[in-house]
C-alpha positions as CSV (number, residue, x, y, z in Angstrom):
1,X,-59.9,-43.3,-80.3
2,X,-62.3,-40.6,-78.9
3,X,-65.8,-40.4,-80.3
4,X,-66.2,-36.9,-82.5
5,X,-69.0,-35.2,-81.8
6,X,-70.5,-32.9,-83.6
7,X,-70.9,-29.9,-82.3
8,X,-73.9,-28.8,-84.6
9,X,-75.7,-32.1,-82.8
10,X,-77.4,-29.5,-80.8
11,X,-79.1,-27.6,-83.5
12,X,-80.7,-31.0,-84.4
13,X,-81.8,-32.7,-80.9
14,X,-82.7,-29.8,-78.9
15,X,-85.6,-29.9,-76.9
16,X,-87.4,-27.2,-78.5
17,X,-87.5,-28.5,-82.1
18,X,-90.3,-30.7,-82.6
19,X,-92.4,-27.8,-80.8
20,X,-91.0,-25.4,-83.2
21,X,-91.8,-27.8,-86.4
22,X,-95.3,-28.8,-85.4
23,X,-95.9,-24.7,-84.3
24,X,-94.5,-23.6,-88.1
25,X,-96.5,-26.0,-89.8
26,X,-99.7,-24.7,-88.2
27,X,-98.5,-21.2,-88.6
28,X,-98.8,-20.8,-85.0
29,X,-95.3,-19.6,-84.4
30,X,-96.5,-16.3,-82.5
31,X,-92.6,-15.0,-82.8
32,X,-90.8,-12.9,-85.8
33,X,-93.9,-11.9,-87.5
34,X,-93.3,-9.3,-90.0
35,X,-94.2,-5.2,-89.2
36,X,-94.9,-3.2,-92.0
37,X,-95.5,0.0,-90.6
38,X,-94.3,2.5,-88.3
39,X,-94.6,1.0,-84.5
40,X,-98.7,2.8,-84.1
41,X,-101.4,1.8,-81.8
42,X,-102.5,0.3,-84.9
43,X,-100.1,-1.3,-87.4
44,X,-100.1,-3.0,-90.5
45,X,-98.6,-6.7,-90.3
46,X,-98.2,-9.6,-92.8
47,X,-100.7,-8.2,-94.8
48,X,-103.5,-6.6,-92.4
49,X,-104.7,-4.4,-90.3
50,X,-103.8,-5.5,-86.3
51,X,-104.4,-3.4,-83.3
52,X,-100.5,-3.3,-81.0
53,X,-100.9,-4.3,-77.7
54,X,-97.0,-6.0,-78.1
55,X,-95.1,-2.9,-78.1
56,X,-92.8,-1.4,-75.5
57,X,-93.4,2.3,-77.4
58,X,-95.0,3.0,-73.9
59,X,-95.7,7.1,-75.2
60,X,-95.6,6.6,-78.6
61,X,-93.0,8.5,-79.5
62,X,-91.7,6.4,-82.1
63,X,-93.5,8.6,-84.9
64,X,-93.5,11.7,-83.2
65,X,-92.4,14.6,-85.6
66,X,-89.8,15.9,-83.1
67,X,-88.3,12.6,-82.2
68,X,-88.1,11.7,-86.3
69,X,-86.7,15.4,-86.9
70,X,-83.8,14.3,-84.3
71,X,-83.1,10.8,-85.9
72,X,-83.1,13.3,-89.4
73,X,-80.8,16.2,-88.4
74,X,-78.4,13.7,-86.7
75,X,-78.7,11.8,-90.3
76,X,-77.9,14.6,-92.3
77,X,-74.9,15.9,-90.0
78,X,-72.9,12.8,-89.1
79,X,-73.9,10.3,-92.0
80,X,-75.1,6.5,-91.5
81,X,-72.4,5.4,-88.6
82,X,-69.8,6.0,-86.8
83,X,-68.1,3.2,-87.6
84,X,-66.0,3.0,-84.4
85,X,-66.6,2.5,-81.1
86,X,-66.3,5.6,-78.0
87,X,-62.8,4.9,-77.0
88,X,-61.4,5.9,-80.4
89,X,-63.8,8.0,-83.6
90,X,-67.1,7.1,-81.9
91,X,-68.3,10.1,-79.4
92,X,-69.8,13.0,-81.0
93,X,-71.5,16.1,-79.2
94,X,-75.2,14.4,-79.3
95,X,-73.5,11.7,-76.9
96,X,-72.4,14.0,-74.4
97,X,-75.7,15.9,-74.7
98,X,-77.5,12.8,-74.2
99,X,-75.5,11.4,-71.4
100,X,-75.3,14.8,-69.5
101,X,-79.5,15.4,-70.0
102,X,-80.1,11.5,-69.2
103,X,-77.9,12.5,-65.7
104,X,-79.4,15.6,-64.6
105,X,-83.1,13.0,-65.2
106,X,-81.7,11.1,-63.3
107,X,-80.5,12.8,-60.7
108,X,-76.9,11.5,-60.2
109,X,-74.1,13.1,-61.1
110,X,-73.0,11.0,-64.3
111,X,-74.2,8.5,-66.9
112,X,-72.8,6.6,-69.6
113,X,-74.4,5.5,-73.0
114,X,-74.2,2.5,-74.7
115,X,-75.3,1.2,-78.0
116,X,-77.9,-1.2,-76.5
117,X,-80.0,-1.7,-73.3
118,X,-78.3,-5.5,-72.8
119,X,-74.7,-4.0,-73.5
120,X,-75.6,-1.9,-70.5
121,X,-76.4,-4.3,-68.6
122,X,-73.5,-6.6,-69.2
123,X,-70.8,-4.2,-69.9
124,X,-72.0,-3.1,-66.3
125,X,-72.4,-5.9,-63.8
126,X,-69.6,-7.6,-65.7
127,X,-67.0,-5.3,-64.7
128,X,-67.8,-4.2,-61.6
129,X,-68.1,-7.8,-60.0
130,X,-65.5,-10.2,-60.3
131,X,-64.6,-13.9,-58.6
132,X,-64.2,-12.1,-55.2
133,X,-68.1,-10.3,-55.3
134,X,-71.6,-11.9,-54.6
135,X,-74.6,-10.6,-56.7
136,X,-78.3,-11.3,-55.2
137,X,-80.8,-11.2,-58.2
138,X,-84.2,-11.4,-58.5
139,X,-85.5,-14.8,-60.1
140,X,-87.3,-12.2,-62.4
141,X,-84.7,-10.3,-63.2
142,X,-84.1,-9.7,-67.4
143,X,-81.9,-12.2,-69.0
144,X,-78.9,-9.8,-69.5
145,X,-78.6,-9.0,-65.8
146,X,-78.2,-12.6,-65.3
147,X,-76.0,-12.8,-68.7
148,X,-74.0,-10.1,-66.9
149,X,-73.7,-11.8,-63.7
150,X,-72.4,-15.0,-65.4
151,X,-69.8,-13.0,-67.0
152,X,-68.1,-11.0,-63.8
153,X,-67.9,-14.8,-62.6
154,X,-69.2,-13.1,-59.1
155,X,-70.8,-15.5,-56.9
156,X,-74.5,-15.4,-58.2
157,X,-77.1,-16.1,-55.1
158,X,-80.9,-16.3,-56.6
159,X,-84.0,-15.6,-54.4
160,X,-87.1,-16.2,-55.5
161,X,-89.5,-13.1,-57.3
162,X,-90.0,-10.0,-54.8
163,X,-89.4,-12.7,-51.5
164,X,-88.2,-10.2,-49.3
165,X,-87.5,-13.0,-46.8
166,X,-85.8,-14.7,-49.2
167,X,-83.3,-11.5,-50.2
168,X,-82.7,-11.5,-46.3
169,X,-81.1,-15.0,-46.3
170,X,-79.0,-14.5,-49.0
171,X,-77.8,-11.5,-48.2
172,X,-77.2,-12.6,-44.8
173,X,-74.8,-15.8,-46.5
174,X,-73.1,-13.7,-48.7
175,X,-72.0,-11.2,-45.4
176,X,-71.6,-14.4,-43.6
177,X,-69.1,-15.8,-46.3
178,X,-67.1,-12.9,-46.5
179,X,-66.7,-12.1,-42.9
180,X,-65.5,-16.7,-42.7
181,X,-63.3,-15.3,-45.9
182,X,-61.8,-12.8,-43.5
183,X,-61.1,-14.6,-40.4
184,X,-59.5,-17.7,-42.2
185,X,-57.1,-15.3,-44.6
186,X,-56.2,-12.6,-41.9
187,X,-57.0,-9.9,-43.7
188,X,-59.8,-8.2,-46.1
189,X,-61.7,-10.8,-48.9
190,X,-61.5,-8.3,-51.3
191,X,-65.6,-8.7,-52.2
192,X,-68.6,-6.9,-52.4
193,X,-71.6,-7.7,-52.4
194,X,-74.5,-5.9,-55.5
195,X,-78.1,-6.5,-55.1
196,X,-79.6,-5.9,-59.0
197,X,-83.4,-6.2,-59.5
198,X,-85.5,-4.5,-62.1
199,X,-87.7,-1.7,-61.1
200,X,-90.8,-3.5,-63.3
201,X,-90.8,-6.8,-64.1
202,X,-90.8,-7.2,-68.6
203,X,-93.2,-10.1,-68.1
204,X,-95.6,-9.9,-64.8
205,X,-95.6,-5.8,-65.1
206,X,-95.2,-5.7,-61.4
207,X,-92.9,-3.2,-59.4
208,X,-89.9,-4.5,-57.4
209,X,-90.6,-3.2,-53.3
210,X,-87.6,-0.9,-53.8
211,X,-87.9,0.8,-50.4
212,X,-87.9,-2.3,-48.6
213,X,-84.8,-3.7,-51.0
214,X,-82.8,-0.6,-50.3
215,X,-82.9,-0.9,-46.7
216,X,-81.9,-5.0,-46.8
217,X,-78.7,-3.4,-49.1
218,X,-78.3,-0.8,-46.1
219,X,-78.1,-3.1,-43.9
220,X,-76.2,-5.3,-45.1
221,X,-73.7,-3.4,-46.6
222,X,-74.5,-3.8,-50.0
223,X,-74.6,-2.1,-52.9
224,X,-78.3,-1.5,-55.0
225,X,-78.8,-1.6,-59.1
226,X,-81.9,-1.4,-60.5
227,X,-82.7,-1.8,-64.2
228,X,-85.5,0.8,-65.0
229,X,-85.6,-0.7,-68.7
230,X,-89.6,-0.8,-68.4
231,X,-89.8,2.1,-65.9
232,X,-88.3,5.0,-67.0
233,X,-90.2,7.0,-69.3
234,X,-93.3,5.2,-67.7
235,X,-93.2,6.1,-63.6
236,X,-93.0,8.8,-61.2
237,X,-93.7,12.4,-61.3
238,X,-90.2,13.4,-63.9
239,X,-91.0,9.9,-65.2
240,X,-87.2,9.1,-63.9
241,X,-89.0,5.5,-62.9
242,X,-89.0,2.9,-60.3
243,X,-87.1,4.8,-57.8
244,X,-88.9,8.3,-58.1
245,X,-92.2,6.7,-57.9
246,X,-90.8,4.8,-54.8
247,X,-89.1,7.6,-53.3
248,X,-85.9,5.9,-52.8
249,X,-83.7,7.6,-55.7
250,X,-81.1,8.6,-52.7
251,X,-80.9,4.9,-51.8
252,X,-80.2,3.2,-55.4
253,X,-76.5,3.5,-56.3
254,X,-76.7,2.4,-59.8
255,X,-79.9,2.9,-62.6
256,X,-80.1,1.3,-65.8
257,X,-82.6,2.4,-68.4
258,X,-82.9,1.9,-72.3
259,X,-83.8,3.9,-75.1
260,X,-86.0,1.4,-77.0
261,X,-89.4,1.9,-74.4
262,X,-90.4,5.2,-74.0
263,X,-87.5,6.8,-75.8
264,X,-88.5,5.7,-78.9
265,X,-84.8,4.7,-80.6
266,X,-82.6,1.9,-79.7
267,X,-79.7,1.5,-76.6
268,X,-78.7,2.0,-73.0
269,X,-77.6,3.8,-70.0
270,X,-75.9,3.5,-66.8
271,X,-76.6,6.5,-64.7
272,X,-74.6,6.8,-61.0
273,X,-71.4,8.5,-59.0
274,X,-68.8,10.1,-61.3
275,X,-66.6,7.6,-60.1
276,X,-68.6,4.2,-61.4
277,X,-69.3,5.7,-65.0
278,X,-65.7,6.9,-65.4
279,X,-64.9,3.3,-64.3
280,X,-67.4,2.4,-66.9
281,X,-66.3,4.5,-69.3
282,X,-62.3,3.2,-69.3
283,X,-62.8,-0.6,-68.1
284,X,-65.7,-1.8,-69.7
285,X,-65.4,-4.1,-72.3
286,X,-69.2,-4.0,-74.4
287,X,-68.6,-0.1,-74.2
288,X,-65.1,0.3,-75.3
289,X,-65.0,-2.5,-77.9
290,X,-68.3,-2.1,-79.3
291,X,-69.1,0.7,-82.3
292,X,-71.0,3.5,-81.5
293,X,-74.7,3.8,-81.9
294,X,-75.9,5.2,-85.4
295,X,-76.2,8.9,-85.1
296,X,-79.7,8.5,-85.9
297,X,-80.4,6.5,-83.0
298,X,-78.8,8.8,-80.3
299,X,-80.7,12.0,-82.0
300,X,-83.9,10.3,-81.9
301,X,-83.0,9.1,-78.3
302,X,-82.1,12.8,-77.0
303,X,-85.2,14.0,-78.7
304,X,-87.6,11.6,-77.2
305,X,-86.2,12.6,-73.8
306,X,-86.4,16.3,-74.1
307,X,-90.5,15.7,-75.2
308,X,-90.3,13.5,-71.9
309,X,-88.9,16.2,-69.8
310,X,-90.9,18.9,-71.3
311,X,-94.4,20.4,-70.2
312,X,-95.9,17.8,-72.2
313,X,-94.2,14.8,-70.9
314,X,-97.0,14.7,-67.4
315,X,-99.7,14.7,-69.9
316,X,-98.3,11.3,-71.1
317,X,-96.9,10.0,-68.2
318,X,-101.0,9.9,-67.4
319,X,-102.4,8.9,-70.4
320,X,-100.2,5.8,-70.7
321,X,-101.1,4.8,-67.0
322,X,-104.6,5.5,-67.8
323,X,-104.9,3.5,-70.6
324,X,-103.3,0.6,-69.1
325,X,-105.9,0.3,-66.2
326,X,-108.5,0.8,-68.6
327,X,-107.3,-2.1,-70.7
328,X,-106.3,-4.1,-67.5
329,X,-110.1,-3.8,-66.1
330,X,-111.7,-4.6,-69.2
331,X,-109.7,-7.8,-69.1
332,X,-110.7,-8.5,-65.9
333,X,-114.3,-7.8,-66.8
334,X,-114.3,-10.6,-69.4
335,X,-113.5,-12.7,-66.7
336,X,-109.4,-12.8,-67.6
337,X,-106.7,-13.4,-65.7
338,X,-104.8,-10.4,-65.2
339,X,-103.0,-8.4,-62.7
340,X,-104.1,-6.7,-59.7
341,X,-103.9,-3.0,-59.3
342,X,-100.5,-2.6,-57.3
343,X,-100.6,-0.5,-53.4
344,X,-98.4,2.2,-53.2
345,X,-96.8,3.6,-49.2
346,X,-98.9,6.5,-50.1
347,X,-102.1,4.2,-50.1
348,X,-103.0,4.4,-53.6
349,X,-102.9,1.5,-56.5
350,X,-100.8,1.7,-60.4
351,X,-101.0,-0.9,-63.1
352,X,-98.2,-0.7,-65.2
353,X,-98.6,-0.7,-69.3
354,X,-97.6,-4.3,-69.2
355,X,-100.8,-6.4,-68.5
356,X,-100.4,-10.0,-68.9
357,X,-103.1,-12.7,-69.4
358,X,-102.0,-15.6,-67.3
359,X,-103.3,-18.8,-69.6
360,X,-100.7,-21.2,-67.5
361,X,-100.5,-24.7,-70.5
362,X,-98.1,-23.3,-73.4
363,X,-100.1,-25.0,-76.2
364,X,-103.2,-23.1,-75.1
365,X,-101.7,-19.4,-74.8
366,X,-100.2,-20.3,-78.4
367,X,-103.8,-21.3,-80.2
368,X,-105.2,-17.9,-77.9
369,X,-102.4,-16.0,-79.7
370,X,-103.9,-17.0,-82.9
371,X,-106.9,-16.7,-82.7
372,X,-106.7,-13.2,-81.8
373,X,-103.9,-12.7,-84.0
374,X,-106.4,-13.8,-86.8
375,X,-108.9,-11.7,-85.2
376,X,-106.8,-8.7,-85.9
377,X,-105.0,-7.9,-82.3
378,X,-101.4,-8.4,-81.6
379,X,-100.4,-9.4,-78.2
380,X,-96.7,-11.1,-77.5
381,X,-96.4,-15.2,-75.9
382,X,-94.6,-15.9,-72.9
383,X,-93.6,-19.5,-72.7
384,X,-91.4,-21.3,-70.2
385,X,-88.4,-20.3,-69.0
386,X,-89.3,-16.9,-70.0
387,X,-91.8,-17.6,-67.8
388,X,-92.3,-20.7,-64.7
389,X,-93.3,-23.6,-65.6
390,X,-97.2,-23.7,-66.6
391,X,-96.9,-20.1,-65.8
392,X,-97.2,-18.7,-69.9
393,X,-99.0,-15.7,-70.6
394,X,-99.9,-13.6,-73.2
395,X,-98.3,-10.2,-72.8
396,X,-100.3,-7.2,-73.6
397,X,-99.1,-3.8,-73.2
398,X,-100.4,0.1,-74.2
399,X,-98.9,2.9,-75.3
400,X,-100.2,7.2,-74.5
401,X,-101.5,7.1,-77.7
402,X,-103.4,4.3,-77.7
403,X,-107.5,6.1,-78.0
404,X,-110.2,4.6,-75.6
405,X,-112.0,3.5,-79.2
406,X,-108.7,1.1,-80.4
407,X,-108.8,-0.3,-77.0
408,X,-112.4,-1.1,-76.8
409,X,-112.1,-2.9,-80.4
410,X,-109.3,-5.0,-78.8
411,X,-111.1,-6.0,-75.9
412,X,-114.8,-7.0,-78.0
413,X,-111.9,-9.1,-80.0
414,X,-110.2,-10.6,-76.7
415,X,-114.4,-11.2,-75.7
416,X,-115.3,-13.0,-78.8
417,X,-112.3,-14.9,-79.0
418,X,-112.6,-15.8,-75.6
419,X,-115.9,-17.2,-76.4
420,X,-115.2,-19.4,-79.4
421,X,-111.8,-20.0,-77.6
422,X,-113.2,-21.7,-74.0
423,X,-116.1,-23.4,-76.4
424,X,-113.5,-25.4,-78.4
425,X,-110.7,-25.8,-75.6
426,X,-111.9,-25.7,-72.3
427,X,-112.2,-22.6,-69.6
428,X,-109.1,-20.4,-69.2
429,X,-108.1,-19.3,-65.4
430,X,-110.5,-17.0,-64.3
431,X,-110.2,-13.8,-62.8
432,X,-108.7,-14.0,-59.2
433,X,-111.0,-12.5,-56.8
434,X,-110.1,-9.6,-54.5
């Protein structure tokens, strides 16, 4: 008779567990710590007083009085939920507001909204590839692009982070293997072939060479997605993202964003041609068969983006840049290691409002976490695979309304705990020269 396995046994032997058990019962566990206020530059958590540098509210809209009076109104007119998806009792008139203003941000002629940014991702990629396509992804990419490309059951090709080079040679297999595909069946394979890469990166905070990624696509006859998750509502002029800044919206066929960054709510869109989204819109399974987001969520979402695209949205478009270089050079100052500034074509540098602190050994960037947890700043972990191996990092990121004031008190707590931290444990990496 066959052996029965259980098939719990993985919930008991997997590899993470005695990390997770020794990490508990040092209350070092740097993961679902408990928020008790609103989403500030300052917050109140498990029981004190802890400046945010975790958050991905990137302009602090999240408490703004028009964005709240948005999530309010939609409250008070449609109730709680929806409690159906699009398709059937779902779509009400702040949807089609939304999707129509998140278009004409855009620029393209259509977008479609889900209920959440990794819906759009998946309810994307995984109907418009199938067995047939080939998707090229960054290594870096965000899990649910790759969650998405695993369920079109397209032919996924890999190259390593922003290798151009590499990009080249998988693109120039994939052509290959379609063009074999043809010759051996006689007639057309049927397959595409989708390059997807996020505009920034969630963990290094580095921009994808978009220009130079476009014209591979061009050339190869590909199609280009870009997932502007941690880039719109952060970069360019309209603060449209990746592709303004980069001057290459022309040359992206499909742009994801989310609401929960700089829009201040919770879900996703899909902005392209008129004749992807109404694909989209009648084929995709996380949109059709999923409920609709809380009314709530899509007024807050609609509000946020009209503040963004107001006369005020420049002024924090700047502020939230400014404040991450400001923070980024005072952790290089200590002698961290963080980012370099990023060149533009135009000849000019950016840091993005995600700054991590490589620390490379995983046990290390844990006890740093808490020691400046303790020391009243909250920054997120990165541990492998989120991360290469001996790659982890602690991920700090600012918002617009972060003052100069909260971020010099985090960085004379990142100083001190550096300190005591390289006293008791050894040196962390240093900062790389220039």
């Amino acid at each position: 008779m066959p052996t029965t396995v259980d098939v719990f046994e993985k919930t008991r032997s997997h590899e993470r567990l005695e990390q997770l058990r020794a990490a508990r019962e040092a209350d070092l566990l740097p993961y679902f710590r408990r928020l008790e206020s609103p989403a500030a530059p300052v917050v109140e958590m498990e029981g004190a007083e802890r400046i945010m540098l975790g958050s991905n509210n990137y302009l602090g809209l999240t408490g703004d009085p028009r964005v709240v009076a948005g999530a309010r109104d939609a409250l008070d007119r449609y109730g709680t939920g929806l409690t159906g998806s699009r398709l059937l009792n779902g779509t009400i008139d702040l949807h089609l507001e939304l999707e129509a203003e998140l278009a004409a941000w855009m620029g393209t002629e259509e977008a479609i909204v889900f209920t959440t940014g990794h819906q759009a991702n998946i309810g994307t990629l995984g109907t418009l590839l199938g067995p047939g396509d080939t998707v090229v992804a960054d290594s870096g990419d965000h899990a649910s692009i790759l969650d998405g490309c695993l369920l079109s059951r397209a032919k996924l090709r890999v190259f390593r982070h922003n290798r151009l080079d590499l990009l080249a040679k998988q693109l120039d297999r994939a052509v290959a293997e379609a063009q074999a595909g043809d010759e051996a069946s006689g007639r057309g394979r049927g397959g595409g072939v989708l390059v997807v890469v996020d505009g920034v990166f969630s963990m290094e905070g580095d921009i994808a060479p978009l220009a130079e990624i476009a014209e591979l696509a061009r050339t190869h006859g590909a199609r280009l997605m870009v997932d502007e998750a941690h880039g719109a509502g952060v970069l360019g002029a309209r603060g449209a993202g990746t592709a303004e800044l980069l001057g290459v919206e022309d040359q992206v066929d499909l742009r994801m964003g989310t609401f929960s960054k700089s829009l201040a709510s919770c879900g996703g869109f899909i902005a392209g041609s008129h004749e992807v989204i109404d694909f989209l819109r009648v084929q995709s399974r996380a949109f059709l068969f999923t409920a609709s987001a809380v009314p709530a969520a899509v007024g807050a979402a609609l509000a946020a983006l009209r503040v963004v695209r107001s006369d005020e949205g420049p002024q924090l478009l700047a502020a939230v840049l400014d404040n991450a270089r400001y923070l980024r050079d005072g952790l290089h100052d200590l002698g961290l290691h963080v980012v370099a500034p990023q060149r533009l074509p135009d000849g000019s540098d950016i840091v993005t409002p995600i700054v991590p602190v490589v620390v490379g050994d995983d046990w290390k960037a844990v006890l740093l976490w808490k020691a400046l947890y303790d020391a009243g700043v909250f920054v997120n972990v990165a541990l492998h695979p989120a991360v290469p191996p001996a790659g982890a990092l602690l991920r700090t990121s600012v918002m617009a309304t972060h003052d100069k004031a909260t971020l010099d008190r985090a960085l004379a707590a990142f100083a001190d705990v550096k300190r005591a931290f390289e006293d008791e444990h050894g040196p962390l990496p240093g900062a790389p020269s220039t």
